[in-house]
N, C-alpha and C positions, 0 to 999 in steps of 0.2 A: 235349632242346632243342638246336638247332643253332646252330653260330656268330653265324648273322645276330640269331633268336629274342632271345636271352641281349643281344645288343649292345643290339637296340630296348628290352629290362627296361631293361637297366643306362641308357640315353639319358633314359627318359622317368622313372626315378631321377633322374636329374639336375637335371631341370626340378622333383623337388618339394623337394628338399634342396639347396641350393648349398653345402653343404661338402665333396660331392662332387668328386674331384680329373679333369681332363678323361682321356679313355683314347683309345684305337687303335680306328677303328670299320672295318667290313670295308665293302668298296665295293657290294656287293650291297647292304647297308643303305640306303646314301645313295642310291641308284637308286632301290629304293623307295618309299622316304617322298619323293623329289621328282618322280616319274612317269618315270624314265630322264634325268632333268636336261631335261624338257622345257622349250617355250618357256611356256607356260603356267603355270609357276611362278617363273619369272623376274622378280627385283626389281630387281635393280642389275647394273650392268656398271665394270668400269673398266680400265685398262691391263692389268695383269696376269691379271684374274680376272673372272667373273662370277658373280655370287648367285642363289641358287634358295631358295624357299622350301621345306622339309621339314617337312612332315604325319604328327605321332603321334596318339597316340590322347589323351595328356591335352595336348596342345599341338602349337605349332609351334618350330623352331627355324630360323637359318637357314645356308646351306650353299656355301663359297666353292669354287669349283672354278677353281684355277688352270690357265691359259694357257699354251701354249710351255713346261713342263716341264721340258725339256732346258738350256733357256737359265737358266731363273729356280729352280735348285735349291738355289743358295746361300740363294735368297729365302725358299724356304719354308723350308727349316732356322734362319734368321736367324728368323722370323716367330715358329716354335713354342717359341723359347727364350725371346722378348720374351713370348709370349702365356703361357707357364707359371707367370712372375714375374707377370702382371698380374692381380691381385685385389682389385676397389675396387667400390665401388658406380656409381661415375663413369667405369667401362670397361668396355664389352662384353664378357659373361663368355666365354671359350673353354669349348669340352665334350665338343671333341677332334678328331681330326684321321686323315686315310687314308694311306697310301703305297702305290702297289699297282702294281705292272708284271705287266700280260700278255702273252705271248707271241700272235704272231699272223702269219698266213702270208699274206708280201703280192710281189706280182711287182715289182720293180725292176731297172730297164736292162734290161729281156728277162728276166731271172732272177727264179727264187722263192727267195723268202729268207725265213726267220724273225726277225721285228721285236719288238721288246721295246716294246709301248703303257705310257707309264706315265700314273699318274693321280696327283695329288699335288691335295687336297681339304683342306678347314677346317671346322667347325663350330662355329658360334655360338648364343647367345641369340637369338629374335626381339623387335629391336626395332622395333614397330611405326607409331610416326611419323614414321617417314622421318628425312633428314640434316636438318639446324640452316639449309642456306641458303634454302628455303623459308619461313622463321617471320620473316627478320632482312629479308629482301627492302627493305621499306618503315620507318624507326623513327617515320614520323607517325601509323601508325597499326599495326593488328596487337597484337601482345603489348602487355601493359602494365609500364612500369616493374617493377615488384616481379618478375615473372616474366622478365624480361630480367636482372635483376642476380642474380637463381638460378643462372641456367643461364651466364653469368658466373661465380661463385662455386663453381657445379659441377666446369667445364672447370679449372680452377685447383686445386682439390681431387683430380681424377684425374691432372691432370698434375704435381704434386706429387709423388703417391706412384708415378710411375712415376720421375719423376726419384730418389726415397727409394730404388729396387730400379735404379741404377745404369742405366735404360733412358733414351735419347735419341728419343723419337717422329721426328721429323727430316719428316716429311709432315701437320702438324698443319694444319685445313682447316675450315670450315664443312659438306662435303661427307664428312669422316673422322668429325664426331659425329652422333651416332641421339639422336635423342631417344624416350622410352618414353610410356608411356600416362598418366603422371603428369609429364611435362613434364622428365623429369630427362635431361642431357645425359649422353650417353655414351661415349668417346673408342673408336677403332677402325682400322682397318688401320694392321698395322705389318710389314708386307712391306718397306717399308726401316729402318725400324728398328734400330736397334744395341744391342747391351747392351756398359755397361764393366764392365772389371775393378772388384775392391772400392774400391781408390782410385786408378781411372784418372779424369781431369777431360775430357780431349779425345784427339782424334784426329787424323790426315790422310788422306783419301783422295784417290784419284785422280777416281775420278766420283761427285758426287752428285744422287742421284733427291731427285726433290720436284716442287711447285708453281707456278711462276712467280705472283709474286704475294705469295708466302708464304714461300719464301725466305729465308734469310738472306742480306744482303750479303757476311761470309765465305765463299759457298760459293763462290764465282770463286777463295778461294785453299785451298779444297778442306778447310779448317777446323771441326771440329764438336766445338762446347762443348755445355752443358746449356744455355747461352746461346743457341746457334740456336733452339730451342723456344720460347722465351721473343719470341724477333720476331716467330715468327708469331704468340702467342699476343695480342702487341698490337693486331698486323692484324685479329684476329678482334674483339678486343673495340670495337674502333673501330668495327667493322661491325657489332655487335649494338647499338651505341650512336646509327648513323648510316645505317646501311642500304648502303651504300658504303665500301672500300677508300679509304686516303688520309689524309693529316693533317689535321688540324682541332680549334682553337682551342676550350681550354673554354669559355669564355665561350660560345663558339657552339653549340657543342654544347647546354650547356645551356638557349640560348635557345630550340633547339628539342622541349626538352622541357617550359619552362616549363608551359608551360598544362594541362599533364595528370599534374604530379607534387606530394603534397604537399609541404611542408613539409621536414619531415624527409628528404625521398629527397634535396632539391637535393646535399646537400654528397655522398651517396654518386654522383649525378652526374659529380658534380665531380672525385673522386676518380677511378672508372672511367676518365674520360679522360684525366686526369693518370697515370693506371698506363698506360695504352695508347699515349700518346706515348711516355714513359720507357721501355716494352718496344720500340718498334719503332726506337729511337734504332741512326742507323745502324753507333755507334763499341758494341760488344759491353760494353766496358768502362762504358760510361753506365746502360747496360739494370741493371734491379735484382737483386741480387746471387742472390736464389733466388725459385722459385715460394713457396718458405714467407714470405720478405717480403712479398709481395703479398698473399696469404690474411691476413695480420695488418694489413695497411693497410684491407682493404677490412671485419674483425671490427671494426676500431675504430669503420665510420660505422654499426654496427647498434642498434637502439634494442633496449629489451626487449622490444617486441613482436615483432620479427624473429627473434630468437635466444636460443635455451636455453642460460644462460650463467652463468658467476661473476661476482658485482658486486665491483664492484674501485672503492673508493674511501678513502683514507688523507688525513687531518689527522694530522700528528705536530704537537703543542705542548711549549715548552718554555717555565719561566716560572720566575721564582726561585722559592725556597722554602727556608725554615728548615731545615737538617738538622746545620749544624756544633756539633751538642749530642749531650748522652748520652741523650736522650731520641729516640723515635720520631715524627713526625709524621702526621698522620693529613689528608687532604685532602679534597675532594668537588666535584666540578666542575657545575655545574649550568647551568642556560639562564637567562638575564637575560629574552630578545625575550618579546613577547607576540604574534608574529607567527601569524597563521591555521596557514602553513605551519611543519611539522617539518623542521628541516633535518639533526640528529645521529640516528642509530638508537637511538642507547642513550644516554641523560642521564637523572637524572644519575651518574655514574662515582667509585667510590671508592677507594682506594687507601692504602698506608699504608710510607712510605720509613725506610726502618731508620734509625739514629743514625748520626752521623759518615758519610754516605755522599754520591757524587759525581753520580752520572747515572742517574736513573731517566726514563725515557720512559713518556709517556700516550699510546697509539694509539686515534681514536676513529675512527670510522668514519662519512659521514653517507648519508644517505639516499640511494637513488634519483632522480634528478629527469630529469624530461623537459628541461628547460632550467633555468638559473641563477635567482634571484627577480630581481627586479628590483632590490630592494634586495640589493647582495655583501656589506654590513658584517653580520656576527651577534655580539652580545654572549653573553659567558659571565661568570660568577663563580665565581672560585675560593676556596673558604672553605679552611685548613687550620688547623689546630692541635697545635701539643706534645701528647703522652700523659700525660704526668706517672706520676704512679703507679696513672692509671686502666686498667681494663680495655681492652683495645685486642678490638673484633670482627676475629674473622677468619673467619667465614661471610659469605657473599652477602645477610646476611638486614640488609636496608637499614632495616629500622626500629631495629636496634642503632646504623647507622651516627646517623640524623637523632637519637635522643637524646642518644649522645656530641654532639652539635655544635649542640645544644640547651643542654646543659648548660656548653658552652665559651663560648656567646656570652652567658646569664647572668650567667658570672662575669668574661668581659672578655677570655677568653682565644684569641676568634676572632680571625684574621687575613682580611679577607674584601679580595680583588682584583679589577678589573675588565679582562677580556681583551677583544679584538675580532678576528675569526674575517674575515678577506678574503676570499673566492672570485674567483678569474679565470678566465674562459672558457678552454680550453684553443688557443685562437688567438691568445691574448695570450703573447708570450715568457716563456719562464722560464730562469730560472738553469740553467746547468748543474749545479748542487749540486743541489737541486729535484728538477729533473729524474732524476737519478739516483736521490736517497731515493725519490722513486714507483714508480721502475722494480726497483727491487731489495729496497725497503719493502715489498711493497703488500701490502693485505690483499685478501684473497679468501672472498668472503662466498657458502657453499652454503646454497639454497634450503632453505625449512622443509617441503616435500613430503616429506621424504626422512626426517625427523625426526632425533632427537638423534644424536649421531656418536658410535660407541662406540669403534671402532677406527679404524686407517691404517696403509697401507704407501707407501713410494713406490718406483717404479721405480728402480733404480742406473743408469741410461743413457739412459735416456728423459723425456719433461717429463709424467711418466703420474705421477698421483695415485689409488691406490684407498682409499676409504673405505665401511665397516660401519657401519649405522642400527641406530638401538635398533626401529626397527616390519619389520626383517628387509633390508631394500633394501641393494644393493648399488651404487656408483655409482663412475666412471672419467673420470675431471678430464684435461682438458692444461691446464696453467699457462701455458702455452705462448699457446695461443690463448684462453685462458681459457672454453674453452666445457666443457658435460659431453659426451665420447666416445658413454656410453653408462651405461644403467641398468637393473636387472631387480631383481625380489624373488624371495629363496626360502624367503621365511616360508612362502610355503603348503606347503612341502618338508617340513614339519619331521615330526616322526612324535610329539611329546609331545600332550600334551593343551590344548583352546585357552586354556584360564588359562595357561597357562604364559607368558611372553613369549617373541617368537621374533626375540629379539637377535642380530646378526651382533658377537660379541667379540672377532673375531678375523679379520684379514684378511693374507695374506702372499704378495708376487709369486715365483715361482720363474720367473724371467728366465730363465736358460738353457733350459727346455722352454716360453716361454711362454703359460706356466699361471699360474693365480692362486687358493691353497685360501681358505676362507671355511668358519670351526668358527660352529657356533651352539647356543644356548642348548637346545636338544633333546640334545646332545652328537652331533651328525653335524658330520661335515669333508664339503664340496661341494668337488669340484676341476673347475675350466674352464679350457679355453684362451682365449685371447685373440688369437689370431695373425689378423688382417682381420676376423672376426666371433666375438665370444661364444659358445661351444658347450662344453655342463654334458659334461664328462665320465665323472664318477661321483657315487655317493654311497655314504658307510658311517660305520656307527655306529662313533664311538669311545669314549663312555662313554656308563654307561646314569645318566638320569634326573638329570645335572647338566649345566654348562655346560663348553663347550671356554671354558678361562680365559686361554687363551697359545698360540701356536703357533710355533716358527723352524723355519727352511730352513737346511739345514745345505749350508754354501758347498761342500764338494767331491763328498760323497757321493749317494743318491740317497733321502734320507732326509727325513722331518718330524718333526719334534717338538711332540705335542700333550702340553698338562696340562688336567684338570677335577677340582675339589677337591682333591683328596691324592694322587692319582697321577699319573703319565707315562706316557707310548709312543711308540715308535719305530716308524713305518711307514716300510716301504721298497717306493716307487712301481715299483723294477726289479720286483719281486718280485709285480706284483696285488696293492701296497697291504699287502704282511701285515708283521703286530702282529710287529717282529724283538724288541724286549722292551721288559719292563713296568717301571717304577719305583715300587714302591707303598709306601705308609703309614711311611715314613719323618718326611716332614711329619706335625705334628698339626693342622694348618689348612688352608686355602684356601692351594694356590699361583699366584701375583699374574702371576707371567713366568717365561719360560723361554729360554734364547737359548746359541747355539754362542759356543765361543771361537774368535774367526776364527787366532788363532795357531797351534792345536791341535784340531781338527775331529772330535775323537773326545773332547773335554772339553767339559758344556755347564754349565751351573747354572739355580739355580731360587731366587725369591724367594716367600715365603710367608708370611700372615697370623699365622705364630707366632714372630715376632720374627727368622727366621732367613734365610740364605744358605746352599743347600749345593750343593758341587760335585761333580761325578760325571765317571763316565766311561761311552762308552757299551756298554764290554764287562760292566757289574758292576751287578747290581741295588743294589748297596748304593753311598751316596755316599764319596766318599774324603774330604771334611771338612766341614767345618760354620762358618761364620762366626756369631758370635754378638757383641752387643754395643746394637743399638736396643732402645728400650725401647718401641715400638709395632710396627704393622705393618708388612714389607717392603713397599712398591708394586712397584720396579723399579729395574733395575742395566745398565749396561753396562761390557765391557770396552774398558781400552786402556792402549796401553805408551808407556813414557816413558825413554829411556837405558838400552832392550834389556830394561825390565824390566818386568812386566804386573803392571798393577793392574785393583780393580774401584770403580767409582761406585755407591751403592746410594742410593733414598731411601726417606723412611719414613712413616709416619705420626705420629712425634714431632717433626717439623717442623727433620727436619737431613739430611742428605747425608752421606756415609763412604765414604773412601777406603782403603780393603783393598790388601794387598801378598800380591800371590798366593804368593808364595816363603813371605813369611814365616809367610800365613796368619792377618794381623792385620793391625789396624784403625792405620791410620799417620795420620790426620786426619779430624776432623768441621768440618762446614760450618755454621753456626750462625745466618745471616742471615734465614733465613725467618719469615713471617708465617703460615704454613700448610701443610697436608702436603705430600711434596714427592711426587708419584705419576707423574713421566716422568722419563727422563735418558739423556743420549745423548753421548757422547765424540766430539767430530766426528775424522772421521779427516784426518790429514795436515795439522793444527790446532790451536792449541795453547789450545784451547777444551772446557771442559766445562761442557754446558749440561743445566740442568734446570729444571723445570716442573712449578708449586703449583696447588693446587687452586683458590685466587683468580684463576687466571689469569693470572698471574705466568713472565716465563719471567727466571731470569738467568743472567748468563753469567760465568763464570770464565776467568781464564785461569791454564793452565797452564804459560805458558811459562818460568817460572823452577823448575817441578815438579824436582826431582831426587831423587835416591836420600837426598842430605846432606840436601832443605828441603822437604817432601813437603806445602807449604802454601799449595795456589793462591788468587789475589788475588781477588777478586768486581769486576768490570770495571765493570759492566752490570745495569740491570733494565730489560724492557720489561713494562709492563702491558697484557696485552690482554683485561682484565678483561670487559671489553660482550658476549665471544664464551662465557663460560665455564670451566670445568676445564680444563687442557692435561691431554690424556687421551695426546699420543703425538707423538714424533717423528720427521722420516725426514729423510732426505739425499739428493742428489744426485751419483754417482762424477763427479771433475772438476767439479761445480761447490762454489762457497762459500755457497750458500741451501740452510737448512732448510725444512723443511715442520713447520708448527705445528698440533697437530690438538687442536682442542678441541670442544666440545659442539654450538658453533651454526656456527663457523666455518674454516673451514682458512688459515690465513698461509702465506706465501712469503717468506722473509724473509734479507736477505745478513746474513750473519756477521759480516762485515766490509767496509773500506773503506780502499785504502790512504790517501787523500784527506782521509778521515772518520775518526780513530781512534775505541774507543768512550769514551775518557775522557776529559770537557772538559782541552781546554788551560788554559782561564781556572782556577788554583786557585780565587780566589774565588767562583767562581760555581756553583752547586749545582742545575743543573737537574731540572726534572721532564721 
């Protein structure tokens, strides 16, 4: 097979896999598939270049042939370094590109001379409905709302992630985006185009190409921020909004959509035009600070019939309550209204606030609603009562809770309070206080498609959330925008038999390749990439006929650490994945977690259903010691050091927490607060916080900060109850920021740590909130 043969494979390859990386096509090719670059395949023309359509056998693509060569060679080398980075759904994919000089004998000034023809060529996707300015021509009629604020929403999303890959489009156009056979906008030529450095913000040049029109105002003084992008991208959307160039008044704007838009769309109207004046403001500095703010203005006006998304809604309450005694207090929040409409998800909520304690938090969460009720007042009742020396439940099982407080209001000993619950439109002002607990509070409620949440990881750098379904699904959050990225299942993967459940228990991101492995209930590890699109890049057994129970990433090497039952393995991804060694039957149970010492990268441990902690190293099949001292099952442990010295947090199933001194090899402090087993815990790093998380749903928080070598006896700060959502089954972090990720059974939280504003423990001594 010849040069050209192998290229046409490899092209019309491309068109059926896009993870296909663009290549070198030889010129003979491109003559081909477009007739010698006849006129009859000819689509487009512009300054530089013109387009040809190119005919394969399973498709078409299409095919830039630049102009003047000689002049514009900086362009096409500018072009193919923009087009290499550019990988989005929302930009004309590249599929590769020619360079070719022939030699050719031509008479000049009287003489024959040998002349070097070059040909400098592009190739693209075909997109087949033409550029954006034929659709936007008229906005009285033509497209409708919903399908204008798409491709809106599109153009914003590609230009985004070129702005995320340090690219400047700098010719952004209604005539630069294609739209495809499904209406989705596509962004394209970037023959002037620039790429910065990793942390270059602007430039100067002497001359800049572009659009009159479209333009930034800077470029008279030869100026280019990420900010020029963002002018045009005003000018566009005024014009998708308007059908003409030019400023214009929401109010008017809107007027001329009245009659053909529901309800719901007015206020993303509204917005639209408010973004597009704000981008085309002619002071740079007025223009809004990123395309990623825009993309989060315009996720706010989406209803849930619009968008596949996380419901974000938080009531925090606070209300006295009995707790400065030696007794426990047991509580129940219930609904007074007899109102049609349900306004809380979860009522009623129970809870139960240790003795002598300061600040315990109720998060509930309420419903969905298309709009407010009419009526904003909701009543609640909160019943609490002393324990005494009765039985205190600590399962979820609510008919334990209604007889305790059956039995309390018999004999007198209910305390029953009337609360009233305000709702305000989100256009009525709020506090800055307010304002802030929602934004760094909030809850983040994942759909019940997905089923119960077994595991979480979250990105160290990124606002990426991955979480493991108990019915096999795997799903990829940005908190960020609050939308889901992306979702698949690989229960059908599994190789056990169908009784079996095909549980994802385990999910872990290796950011630096990224990749992200997912152990399942079959004992197979699945490893994907994640880099633009999803693509499974293996599978292999790692234990037979149990579950992968744990998995860590070990931060310097190229290593995993999976556990299922009684053993360990160390696969090393350098290597095809092989087993470098086994850790077996040391444990006599089930082990719970497995995780590196980020101090020491060849030290990891493992917690296990037989009361124990043992730590290893990863050159020895045998552990070098053993922590012993719970009188139930390990859940899980993390490390962290405190005045140069490392310790370990364990919790248990005996309903307490322990602090290990790795040096010494022994238990320096138990935690004794809980209500139920303590089965997450997580040491925030650069923090002086350790937090864990019960099986009621319970997260609390300690602080460390008086931890020392002399007083090894951290304070309990903090309880939040996020009971409504289930078990905190896991928690993750964010590198550089102060929000956890709370991963329980029905819901995932995002939640700040702290507040310098907000400490966590009432100022008021007297006062003992819930």
């Amino acid at each position: 097979m010849d040069r050209q043969a192998r290229a046409r494979v490899d092209l019309e390859c491309m068109l059926l896999d896009e993870t296909k990386e663009p290549k070198a096509l030889p010129l003979s090719l491109l003559e081909n598939i477009t007739n010698n670059f006849s006129p009859g395949h000819k689509i487009g023309s512009g300054g530089f270049a013109v387009v040809y359509k190119g005919v394969l056998d399973n498709g078409t693509v299409a095919v830039k042939k630049l102009s003047n060569t000689y002049l514009y060679e900086d362009k096409f080398r500018q072009e193919i370094e923009c087009l290499m980075k550019a990988k989005h759904k929302n930009i004309v994919r590249f599929l590769g590109y020619c360079s070719d000089t022939q030699e050719e004998f031509l008479k000049y000034e009287g003489k024959s001379i040998m002349a070097g023809i070059q040909e400098r060529i592009l190739c693209f996707e075909y997109v087949p409905k033409g550029d954006l300015l034929k659709y936007i021509s008229d906005a009285s009629s033509g497209l409708e709302w919903r399908d204008r604020y798409k491709i809106i929403k599109g153009i914003c999303e590609g230009l985004n992630y070129l702005h995320t890959q340090n690219i400047v489009h700098l010719d952004l156009k209604p005539a630069n985006i294609l739209m495809d056979d499904k209406m989705v906008p596509k962004i394209t030529d970037f023959g002037v185009s620039r790429c910065f450095k990793e942390d270059q913000t602007r430039t100067i040049v002497t001359i800049v190409a572009g659009t009159p029109g479209y333009l930034a105002p800077e470029f008279t003084n030869g100026v280019i921020t990420f900010k020029y992008d963002l002018y045009a991208l005003g000018v566009i959307i005024m014009e998708i909004l308007t059908g003409a160039k030019g400023y214009h008044e929401a109010g008017e704007v809107l007027e001329r959509w009245s009659s053909r838009l529901e309800t719901s769309q007015k206020l993303q109207v509204r917005v639209c035009t408010n973004i597009a004046i704000e981008c085309a403001d002619f002071n740079p500095a007025r223009r809004p600070t990123s395309i990623q703010y825009v993309i989060d203005r315009l996720t706010e006006t989406e209803s849930t019939e619009t968008r596949d998304q996380l419901d974000v809604y938080l009531v925090e309450l606070r209300f006295p309550v009995r707790t400065n005694t030696d007794e426990h207090t047991v509580f129940r929040l219930i609904e007074k209204s007899t109102k049609p409409w349900r306004c809380f998800a979860s009522l009623p909520l129970y809870g139960i606030v240790p003795s002598r304690f300061t600040t315990y938090t109720l998060v509930v969460t309420t419903q969905q609603q298309e709009r407010l009720p009419e009526e904003t007042e909701y009543d609640l009742i909160l019943q609490s009562s002393l324990s005494g020396d009765k039985k205190i439940p600590t399962s979820r099982d609510q008919s334990k809770y209604k007889k305790l407080f059956d039995e309390a209001k018999e004999s007198g000993s209910e305390v029953r309070e009337m609360l009233k619950t305000v709702f305000a439109s989100q256009e009525q002002t709020m506090s800055a206080t307010i304002s802030r607990r929602i934004k760094d509070q909030r809850i983040i409620s994942l759909k019940n498609t997905h089923g119960v949440l077994c595991s979480l990881d979250a990105h160290p750098t990124e606002p990426c959330i991955i979480t493991g379904h108990q019915n096999g699904d795997v799903c990829i959050w940005n908190y960020d925008t609050q939308r889901q990225m992306d979702s698949f299942s690989i229960s059908k993967e599994s190789v056990m038999p169908s009784y079996v459940p095909k549980k994802v228990h385990s999910v872990k991101v290796v950011s630096r390749k990224k990749w992200f492995v997912a152990g399942t209930s079959d004992g197979v590890i699945h490893v994907y990439n994640y880099d633009n699109k999803i693509q499974k890049l293996r599978s292999f057994r790692a234990a037979s006929d149990c579950f992968i129970t744990s998995m860590a990433v070990n931060p310097t090497r190229p290593y995993i650490l999976s556990s299922a039952y009684r053993d360990m393995k160390l696969w090393d991804w350098s290597k095809g994945w092989e087993c470098r060694h086994s850790f077996v039957e040391e444990h006599s149970d089930t082990i719970r977690q497995v995780a590196f010492n980020p101090m020491d990268t060849s030290i990891f441990a493992s917690a296990s259903d037989d009361l124990t902690v043992k730590v290893w190293s990863i050159d020895s099949p045998e552990s070098k010691y053993t922590l012993s001292g719970h009188l139930d099952k390990v859940n899980c442990f993390d490390f962290f050091t405190c005045d140069d010295r490392q310790y370990l947090i364990t919790g248990s199933d005996d309903h307490t927490a322990k602090i290990w001194d790795m040096e010494e090899k022994a238990c320096v402090h138990t935690m004794e607060a809980f209500m139920s087993p303590v089965i997450s815990v997580i040491a925030f790093p650069d923090s002086p916080y350790l937090i864990t998380g019960s099986r009621d749903g319970s997260v609390y928080f300690w602080s460390s900060s008086k931890f020392s070598e002399f007083c090894k006896v951290p304070r309990l700060e903090r309880i939040v109850n996020f009971g409504s959502g289930g078990a905190i089954w896991g928690f993750g972090h964010f590198m550089g920021s102060r929000r956890i990720v709370i991963g329980q059974e029905y819901t995932v939280s995002i939640m700040a740590i702290d507040n310098e504003d907000e400490p966590f423990a009432s100022e008021d001594s007297n006062e003992n909130p819930i």
